[in-house]
PAZA-652773 format. One record per residue: residue in one letter; chain; x, y, z of N, C-alpha, C in turn. Coordinates in steps of 0.001 Angstrom, whole numbers. Example, Ala and Ser with C-alpha at 12.3 -4.5 7.8 and 13.67 -1.06 7.14 Angstrom:
A,A,13190,-5690,7800,12300,-4500,7800,13200,-3300,7800
S,A,12850,-2250,7080,13670,-1060,7140,12900,30,7870
! end
This chain:
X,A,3194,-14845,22867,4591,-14519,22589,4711,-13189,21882
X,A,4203,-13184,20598,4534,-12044,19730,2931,-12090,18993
X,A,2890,-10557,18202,1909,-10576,16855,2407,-9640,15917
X,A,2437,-10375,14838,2541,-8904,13774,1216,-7284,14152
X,A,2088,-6703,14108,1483,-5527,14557,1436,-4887,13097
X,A,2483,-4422,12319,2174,-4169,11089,2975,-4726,9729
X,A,2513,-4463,9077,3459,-4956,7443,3687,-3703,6321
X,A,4640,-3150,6115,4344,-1756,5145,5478,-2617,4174
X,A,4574,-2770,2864,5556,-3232,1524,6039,-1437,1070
X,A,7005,-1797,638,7963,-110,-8,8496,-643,-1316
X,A,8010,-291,-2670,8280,-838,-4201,9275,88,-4267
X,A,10768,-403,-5260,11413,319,-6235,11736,-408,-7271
X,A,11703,11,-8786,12130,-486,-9534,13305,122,-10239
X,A,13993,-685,-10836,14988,-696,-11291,15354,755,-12758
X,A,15405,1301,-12537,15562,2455,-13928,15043,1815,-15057
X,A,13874,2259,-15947,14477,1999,-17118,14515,404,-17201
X,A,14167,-634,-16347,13935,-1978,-16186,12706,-2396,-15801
X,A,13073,-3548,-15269,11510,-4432,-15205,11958,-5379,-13423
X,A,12874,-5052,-12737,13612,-5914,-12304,12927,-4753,-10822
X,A,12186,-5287,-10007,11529,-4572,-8915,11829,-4932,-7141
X,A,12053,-4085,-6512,12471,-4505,-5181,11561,-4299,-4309
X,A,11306,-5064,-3167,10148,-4450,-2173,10501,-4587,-663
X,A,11214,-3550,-320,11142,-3447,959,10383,-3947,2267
X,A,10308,-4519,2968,8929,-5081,3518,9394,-4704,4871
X,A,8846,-4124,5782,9061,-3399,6977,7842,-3790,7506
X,A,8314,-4607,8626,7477,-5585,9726,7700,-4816,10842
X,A,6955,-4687,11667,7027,-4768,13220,6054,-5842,13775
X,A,6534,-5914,15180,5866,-6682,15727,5497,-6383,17644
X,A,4582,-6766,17555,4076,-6314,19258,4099,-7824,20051
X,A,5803,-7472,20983,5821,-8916,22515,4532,-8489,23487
X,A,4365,-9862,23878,3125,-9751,25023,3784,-9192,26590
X,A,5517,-9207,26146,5799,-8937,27884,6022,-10397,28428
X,A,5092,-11870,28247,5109,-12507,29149,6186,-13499,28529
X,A,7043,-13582,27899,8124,-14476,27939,9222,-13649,28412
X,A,9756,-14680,29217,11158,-14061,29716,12152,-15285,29893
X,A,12901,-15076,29200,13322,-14361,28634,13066,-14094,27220
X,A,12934,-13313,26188,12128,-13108,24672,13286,-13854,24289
X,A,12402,-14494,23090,13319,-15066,22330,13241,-14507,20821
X,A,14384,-15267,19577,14155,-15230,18320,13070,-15494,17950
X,A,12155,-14256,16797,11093,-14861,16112,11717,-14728,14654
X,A,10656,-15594,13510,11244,-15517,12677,9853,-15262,11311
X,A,10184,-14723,10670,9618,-14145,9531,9800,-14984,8043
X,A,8438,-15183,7737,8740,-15974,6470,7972,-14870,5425
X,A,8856,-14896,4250,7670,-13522,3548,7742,-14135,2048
X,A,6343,-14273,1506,6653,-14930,-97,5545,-13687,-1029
X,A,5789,-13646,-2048,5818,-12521,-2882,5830,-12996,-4265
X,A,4153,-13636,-4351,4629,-14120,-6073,5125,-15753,-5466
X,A,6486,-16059,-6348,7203,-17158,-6115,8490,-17121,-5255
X,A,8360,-16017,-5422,9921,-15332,-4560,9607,-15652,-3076
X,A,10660,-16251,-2342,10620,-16633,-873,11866,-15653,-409
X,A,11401,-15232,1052,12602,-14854,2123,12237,-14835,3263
X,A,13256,-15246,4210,13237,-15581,5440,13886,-14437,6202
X,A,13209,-13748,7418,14272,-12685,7962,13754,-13537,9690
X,A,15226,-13314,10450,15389,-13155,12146,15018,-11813,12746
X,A,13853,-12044,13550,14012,-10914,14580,14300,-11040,15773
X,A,15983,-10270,16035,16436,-10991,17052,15510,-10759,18648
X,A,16088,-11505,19817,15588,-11393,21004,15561,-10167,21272
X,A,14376,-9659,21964,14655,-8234,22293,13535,-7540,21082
X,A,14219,-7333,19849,13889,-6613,18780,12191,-6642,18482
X,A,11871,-5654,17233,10395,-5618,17314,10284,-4974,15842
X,A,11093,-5307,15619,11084,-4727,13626,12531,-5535,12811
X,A,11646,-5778,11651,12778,-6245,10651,12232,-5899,9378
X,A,13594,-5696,8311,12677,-5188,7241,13307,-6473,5599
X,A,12316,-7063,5264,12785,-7898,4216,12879,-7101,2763
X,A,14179,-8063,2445,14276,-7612,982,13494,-8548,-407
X,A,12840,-8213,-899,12474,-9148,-2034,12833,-8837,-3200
X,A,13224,-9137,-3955,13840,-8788,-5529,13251,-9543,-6191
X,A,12383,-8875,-7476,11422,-9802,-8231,11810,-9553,-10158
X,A,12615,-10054,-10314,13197,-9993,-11805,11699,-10107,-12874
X,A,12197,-9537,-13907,11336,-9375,-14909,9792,-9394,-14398
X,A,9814,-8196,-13597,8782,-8044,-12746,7143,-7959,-13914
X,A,6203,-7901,-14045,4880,-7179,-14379,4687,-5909,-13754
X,A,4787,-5121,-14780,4955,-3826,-13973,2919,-3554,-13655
X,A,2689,-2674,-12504,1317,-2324,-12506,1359,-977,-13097
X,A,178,-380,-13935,173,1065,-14616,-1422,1642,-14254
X,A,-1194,2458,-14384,-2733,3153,-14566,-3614,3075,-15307
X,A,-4577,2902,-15686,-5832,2753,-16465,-5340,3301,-17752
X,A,-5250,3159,-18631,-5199,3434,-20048,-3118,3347,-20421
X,A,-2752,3310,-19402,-1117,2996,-19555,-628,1835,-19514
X,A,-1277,940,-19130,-981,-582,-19079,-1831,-1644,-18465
X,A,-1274,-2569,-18488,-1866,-3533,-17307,-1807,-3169,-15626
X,A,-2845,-3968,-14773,-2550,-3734,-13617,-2535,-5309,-12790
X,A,-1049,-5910,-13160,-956,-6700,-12535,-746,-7222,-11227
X,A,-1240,-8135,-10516,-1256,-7492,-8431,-571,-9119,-7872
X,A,99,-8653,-7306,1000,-9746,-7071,922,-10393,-5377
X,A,291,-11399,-4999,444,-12097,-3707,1420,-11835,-2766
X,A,1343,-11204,-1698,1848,-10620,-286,1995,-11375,864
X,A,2808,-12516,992,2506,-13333,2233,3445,-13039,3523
X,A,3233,-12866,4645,4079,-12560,5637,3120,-13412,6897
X,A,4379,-14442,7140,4053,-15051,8404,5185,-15188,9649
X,A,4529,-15282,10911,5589,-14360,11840,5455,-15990,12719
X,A,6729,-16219,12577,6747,-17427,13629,7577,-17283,14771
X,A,7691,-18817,15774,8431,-18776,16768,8851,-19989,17659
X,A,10328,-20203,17338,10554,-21378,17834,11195,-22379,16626
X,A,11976,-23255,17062,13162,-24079,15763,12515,-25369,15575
X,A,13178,-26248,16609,12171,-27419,16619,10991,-27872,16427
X,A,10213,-27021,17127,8530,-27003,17018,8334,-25521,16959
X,A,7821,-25356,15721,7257,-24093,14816,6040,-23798,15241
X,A,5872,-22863,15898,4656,-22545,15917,4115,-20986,15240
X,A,2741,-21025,14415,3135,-19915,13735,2142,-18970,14728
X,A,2373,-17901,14728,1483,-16571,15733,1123,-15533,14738
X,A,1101,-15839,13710,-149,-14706,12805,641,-14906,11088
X,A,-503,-13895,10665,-495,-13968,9196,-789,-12717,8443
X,A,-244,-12237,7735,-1045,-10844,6859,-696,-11344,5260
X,A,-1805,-11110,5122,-2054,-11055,3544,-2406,-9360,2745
X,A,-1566,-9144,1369,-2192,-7940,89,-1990,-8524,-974
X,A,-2493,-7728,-1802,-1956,-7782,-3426,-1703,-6957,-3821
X,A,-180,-6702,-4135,-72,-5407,-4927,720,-4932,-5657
X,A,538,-3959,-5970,1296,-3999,-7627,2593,-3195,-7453
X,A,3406,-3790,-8670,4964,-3530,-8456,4892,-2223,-9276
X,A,5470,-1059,-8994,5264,384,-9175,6073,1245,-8558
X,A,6321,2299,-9157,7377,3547,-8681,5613,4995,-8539
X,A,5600,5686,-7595,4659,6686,-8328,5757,8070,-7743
X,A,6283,9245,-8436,6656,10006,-7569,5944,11378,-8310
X,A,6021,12551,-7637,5979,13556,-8007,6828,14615,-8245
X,A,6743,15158,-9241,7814,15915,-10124,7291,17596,-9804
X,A,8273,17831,-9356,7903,19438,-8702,9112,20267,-8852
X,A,10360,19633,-10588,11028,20526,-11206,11026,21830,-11407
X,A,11676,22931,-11027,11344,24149,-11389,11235,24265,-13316
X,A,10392,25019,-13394,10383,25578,-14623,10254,26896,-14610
X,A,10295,27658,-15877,10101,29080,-16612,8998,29636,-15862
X,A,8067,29022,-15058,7186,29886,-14686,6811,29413,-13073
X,A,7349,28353,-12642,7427,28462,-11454,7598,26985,-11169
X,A,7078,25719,-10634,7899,24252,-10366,6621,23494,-11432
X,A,6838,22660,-11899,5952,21674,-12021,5131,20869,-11252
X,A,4059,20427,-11949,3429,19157,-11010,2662,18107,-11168
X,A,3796,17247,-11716,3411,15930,-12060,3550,14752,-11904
X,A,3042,13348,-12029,2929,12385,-11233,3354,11587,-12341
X,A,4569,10628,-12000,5273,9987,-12749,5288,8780,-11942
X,A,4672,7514,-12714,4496,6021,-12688,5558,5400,-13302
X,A,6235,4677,-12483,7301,4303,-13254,7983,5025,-13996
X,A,8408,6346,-14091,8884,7354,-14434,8671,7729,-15665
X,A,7292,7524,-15878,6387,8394,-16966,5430,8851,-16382
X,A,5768,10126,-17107,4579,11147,-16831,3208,10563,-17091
X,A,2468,10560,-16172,894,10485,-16380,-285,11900,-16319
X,A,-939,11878,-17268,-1769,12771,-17325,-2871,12578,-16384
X,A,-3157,13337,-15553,-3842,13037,-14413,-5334,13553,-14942
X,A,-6474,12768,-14654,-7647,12800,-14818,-8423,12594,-13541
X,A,-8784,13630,-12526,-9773,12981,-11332,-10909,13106,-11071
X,A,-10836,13538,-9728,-12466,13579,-9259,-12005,13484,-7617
X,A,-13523,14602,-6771,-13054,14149,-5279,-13829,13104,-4935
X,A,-13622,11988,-4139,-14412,10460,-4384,-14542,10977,-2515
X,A,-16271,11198,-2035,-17033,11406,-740,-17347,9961,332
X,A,-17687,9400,817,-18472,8662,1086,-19760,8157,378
X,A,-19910,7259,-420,-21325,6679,-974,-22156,6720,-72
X,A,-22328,6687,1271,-23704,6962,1890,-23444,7143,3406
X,A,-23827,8059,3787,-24240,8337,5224,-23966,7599,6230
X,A,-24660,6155,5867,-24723,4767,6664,-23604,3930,6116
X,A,-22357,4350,7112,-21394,3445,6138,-21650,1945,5952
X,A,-21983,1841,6909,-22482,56,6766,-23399,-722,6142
X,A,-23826,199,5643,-25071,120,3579,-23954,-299,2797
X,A,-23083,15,3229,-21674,72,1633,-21661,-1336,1487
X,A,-21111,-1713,277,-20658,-3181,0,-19895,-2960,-593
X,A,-18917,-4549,-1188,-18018,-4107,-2194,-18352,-3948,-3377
X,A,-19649,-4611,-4033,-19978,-4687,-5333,-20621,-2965,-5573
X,A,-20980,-2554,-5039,-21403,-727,-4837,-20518,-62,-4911
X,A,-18771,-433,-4179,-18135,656,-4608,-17483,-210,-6712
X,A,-17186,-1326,-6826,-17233,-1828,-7744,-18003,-695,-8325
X,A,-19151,-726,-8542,-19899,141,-9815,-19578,1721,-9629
X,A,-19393,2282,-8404,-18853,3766,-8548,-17454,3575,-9278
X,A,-16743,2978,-8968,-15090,2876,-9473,-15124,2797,-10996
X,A,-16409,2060,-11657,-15829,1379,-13157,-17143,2851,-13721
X,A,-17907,3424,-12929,-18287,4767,-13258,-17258,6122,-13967
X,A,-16536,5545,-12654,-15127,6870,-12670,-14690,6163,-13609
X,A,-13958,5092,-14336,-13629,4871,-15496,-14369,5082,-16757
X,A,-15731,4963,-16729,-16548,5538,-17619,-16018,6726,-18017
X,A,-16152,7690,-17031,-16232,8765,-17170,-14546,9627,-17490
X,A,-13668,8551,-18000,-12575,8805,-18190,-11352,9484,-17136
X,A,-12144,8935,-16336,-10825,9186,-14867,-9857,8352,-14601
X,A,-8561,8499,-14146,-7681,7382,-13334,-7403,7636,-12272
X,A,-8046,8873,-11602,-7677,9005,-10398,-8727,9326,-9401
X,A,-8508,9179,-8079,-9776,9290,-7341,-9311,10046,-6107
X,A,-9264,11366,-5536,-9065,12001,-4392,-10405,11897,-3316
X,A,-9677,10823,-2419,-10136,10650,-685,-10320,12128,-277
X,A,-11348,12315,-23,-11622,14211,797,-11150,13935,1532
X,A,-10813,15214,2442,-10132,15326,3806,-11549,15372,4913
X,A,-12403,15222,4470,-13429,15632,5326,-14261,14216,5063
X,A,-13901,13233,4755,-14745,12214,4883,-14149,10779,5799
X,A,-13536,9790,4479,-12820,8858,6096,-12354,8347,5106
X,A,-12007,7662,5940,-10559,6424,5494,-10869,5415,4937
X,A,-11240,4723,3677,-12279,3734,3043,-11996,2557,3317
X,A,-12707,1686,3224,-12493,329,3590,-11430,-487,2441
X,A,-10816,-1595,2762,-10060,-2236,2107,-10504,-2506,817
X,A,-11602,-2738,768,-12387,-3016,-427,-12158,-1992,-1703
X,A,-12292,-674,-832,-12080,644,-1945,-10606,143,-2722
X,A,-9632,227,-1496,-8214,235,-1983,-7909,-789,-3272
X,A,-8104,-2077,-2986,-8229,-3517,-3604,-8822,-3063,-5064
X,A,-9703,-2704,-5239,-10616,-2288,-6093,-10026,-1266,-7136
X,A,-9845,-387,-6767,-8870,908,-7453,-7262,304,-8175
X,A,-6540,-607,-7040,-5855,-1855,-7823,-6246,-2564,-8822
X,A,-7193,-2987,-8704,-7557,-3765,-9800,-7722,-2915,-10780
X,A,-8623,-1849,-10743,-9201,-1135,-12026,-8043,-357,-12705
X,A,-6643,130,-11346,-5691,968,-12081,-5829,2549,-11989
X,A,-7024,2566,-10993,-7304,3882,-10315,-6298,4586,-9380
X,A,-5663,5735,-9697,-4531,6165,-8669,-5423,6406,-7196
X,A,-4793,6593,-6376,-5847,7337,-5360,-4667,8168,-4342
X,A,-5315,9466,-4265,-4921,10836,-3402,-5492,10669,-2219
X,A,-4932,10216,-1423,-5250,10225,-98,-5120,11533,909
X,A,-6407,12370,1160,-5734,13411,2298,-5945,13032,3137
X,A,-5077,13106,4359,-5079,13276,5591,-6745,13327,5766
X,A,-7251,12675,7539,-8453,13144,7669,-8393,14340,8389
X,A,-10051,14828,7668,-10493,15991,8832,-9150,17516,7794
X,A,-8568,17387,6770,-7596,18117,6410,-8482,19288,6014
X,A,-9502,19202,5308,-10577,20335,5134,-11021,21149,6220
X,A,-10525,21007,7653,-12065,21433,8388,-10979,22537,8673
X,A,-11602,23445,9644,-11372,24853,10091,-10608,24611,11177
X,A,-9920,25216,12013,-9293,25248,12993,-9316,26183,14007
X,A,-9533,26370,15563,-9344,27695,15819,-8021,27764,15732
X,A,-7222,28903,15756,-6021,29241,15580,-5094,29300,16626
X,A,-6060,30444,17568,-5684,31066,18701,-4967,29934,20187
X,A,-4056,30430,21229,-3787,29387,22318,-5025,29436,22859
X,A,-5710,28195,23543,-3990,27007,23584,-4580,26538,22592
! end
């Protein structure tokens, strides 16, 4: 019938509050072979918070609202706690007899991060505001641990991550010239409260210029 194809959670919090919203923007991929398509339906829980969204016949995206009062806010390593909150989204189909056609699971933390690129006296600023405090940014460019990606584990990047905390970092920049880390990295950096700079891949390398 259908599969969740993707899940993108989108955090805002409330000014100056504790009271956090999360956008949840589903799509979903039909197989083509029902005809006529029918209603699927979306169950999404978040914490304790439940919501139900319709995606009508036809359609292939819906986006849920969750509102999570006196939220736990998540912070960065030396700014607070990093509390990570249960992500459930299940994509069903059918009234009478429910049948469910997939599942995605995260954990993650309720958070604003933006960047502040105010002009000033000498030209814009540039700073990264968590929940709309300024954070003093401390990094590092974080490579590939080894050659053989498939040596990696999670308890290996575990000890590089609580390294970079050693070493008084909260942030960790993904090179553009390496790859896209496994879930494990991400999860991990959550937990510890590690920001992470993601570039684009391949953003380092050279280009020819010239057509075509």
């Amino acid at each position: 019938t259908a599969r969740l194809n993707s899940v993108r959670p989108l955090v805002s919090v409330e000014p100056g509050g504790t009271t956090a919203r999360v956008a949840v923007h589903i799509d979903v991929e039909r197989s083509g072979l029902e005809v006529p398509e029918s209603a699927l339906t979306v169950q999404v829980r978040l914490g304790d918070v439940h919501a139900t969204a319709v995606i009508a016949a036809g359609a292939t995206s819906t986006v849920v609202d969750v509102v999570v009062a006196d939220a736990a806010l998540w912070w960065p390593v030396g700014y607070g706690k990093q509390p990570l909150y249960d992500l459930d989204v299940t994509l069903e189909h059918g009234t009478e007899q429910v049948a469910e056609l997939g599942t995605w699971h995260r954990r993650i933390g309720l958070r604003t991060v933006e960047l502040d690129t105010t002009p000033d006296d000498v030209g814009t600023a540039f700073t990264l505001r968590v929940n709309g405090q300024p954070v003093f940014v401390r990094g590092a460019n974080w490579i590939p641990d080894d050659h053989l990606l498939t040596r990696l584990t999670r308890d290996r990047l575990a000890r590089r991550i609580n390294q970079a905390i050693g070493a008084n970092l909260n942030l960790l920049r993904v090179w553009g010239g390496g790859i896209y880390e496994s879930e494990d990295f991400y999860e991990l950096c959550d937990e510890a409260g590690v920001m992470v700079w993601q570039d684009f891949p391949l953003a380092c390398a050279a280009y020819p210029e010239e057509e075509p």
